[in-house]
C-alpha positions in Angstrom: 81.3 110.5 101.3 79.4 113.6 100.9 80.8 116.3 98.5 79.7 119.6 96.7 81.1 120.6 93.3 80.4 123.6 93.1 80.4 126.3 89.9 83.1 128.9 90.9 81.8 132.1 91.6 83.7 135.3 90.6 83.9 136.4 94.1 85.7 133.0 95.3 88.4 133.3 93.0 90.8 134.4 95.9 89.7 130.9 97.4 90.6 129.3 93.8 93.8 130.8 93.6 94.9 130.1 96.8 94.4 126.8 96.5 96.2 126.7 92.9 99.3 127.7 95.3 99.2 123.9 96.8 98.5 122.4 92.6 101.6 124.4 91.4 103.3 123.0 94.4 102.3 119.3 93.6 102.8 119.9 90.3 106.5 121.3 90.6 107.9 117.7 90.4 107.0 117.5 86.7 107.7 121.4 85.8 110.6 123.8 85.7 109.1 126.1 88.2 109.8 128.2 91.5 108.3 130.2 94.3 108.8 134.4 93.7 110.5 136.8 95.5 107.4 136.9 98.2 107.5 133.2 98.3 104.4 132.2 96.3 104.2 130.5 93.3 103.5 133.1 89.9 99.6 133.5 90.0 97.8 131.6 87.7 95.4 133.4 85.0 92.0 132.8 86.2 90.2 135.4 84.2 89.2 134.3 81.6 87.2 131.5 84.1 84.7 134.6 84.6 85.6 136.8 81.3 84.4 133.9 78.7 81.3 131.3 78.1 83.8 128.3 77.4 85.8 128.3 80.7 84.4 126.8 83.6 86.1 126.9 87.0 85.0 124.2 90.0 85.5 124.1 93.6 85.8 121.1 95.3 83.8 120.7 99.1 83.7 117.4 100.9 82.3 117.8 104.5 82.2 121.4 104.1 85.7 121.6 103.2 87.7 122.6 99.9 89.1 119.7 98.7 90.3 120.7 95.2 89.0 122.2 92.3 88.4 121.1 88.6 89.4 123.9 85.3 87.2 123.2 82.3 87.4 124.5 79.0 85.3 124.3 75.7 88.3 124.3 72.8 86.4 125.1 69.2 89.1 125.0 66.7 88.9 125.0 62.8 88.4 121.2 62.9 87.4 120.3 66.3 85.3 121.5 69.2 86.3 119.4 72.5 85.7 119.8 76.2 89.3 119.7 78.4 89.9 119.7 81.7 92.9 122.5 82.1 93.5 121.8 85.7 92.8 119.2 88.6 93.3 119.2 91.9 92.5 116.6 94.8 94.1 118.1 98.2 96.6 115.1 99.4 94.2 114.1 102.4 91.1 113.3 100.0 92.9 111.5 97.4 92.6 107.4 97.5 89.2 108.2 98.1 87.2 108.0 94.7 86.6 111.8 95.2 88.7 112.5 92.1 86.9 109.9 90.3 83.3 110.9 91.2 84.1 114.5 90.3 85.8 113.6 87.2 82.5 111.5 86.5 80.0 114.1 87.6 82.2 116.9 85.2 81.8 114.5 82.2 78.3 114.3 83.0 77.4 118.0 83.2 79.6 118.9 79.8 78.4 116.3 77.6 80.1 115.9 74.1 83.4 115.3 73.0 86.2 115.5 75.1 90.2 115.1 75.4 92.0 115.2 78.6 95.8 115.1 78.4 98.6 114.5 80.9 102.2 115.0 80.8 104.6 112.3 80.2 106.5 112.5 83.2 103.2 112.2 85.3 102.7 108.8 85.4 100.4 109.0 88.3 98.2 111.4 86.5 98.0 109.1 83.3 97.0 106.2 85.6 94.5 108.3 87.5 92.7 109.3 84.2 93.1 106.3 82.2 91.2 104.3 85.2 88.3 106.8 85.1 87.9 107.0 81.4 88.0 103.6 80.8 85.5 102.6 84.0 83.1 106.0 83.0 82.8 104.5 78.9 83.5 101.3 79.6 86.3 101.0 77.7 85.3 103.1 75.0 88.0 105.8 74.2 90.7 106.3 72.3 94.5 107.0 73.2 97.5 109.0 71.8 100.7 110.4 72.6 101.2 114.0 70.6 103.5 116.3 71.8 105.1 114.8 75.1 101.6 114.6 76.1 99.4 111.7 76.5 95.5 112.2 75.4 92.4 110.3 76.1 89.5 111.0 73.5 85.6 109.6 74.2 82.8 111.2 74.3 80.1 111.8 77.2 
């Protein structure tokens, strides 16, 4: 399988938003939330992707395709400084292929440090999908809590 993951530039953010329309669709089992008047979901704020140094938006290629995308951010807080991923999307097609795990791997590997993803509660699928790669990219070596409705995998890369 041959993919690109490729460092959003701030002229394809039309391309990242457009594809967001197909996440918020996916993600609309698990979320009180419904198309507008002009029959697209809200627009997502991508901004601050380009307008700050600790946000980092991905596309997602495979055979010269979009396939997804990938939303980092660096969270510094009083306490705590941590890598998240926002947002991640595998189109239907690709997923079941290990291109969501290789990507999740190769994004661990280009922000090393600390990090915490979370998922909702309701998305099971999601906390399966991201317990799996944690565990197989530290072999074993994370932690795991539920705060907030939210469950949250902590290791570092």
């Amino acid at each position: 399988m041959h993919y690109e993951l490729i460092y959003a530039r701030l002229d394809q953010q039309e391309i990242l938003s457009n594809l967001l329309q197909f996440y918020i669709y996916d993600f609309s089992e698990f979320i009180d939330v419904h198309v507008e008047e002009n029959g697209k979901y809200n627009n997502y704020p991508l901004n601050d992707y380009w307008a700050k140094d600790n946000h980092f938006p991905y596309l997602i290629k495979i055979n010269g395709h979009y396939a997804g995308f990938a939303l980092v951010k660096r969270i510094t807080t009083e306490t705590n400084s941590y890598y998240s991923i926002s947002e991640f999307f595998i189109m239907k097609k690709y997923r079941r292929t290990g291109l969501g795990t290789s990507v999740a791997k190769d994004i661990f590997g280009l922000h090393k440090g600390k990090w915490e993803v979370f998922q909702m509660g309701k998305n099971k699928p999601a906390q399966l999908f991201w317990r799996n790669v944690i565990k197989e990219y530290t072999n074993g070596n994370f932690t795991e809590r539920t705060e907030e409705g939210r469950l949250i995998q902590e290791f570092t890369s």
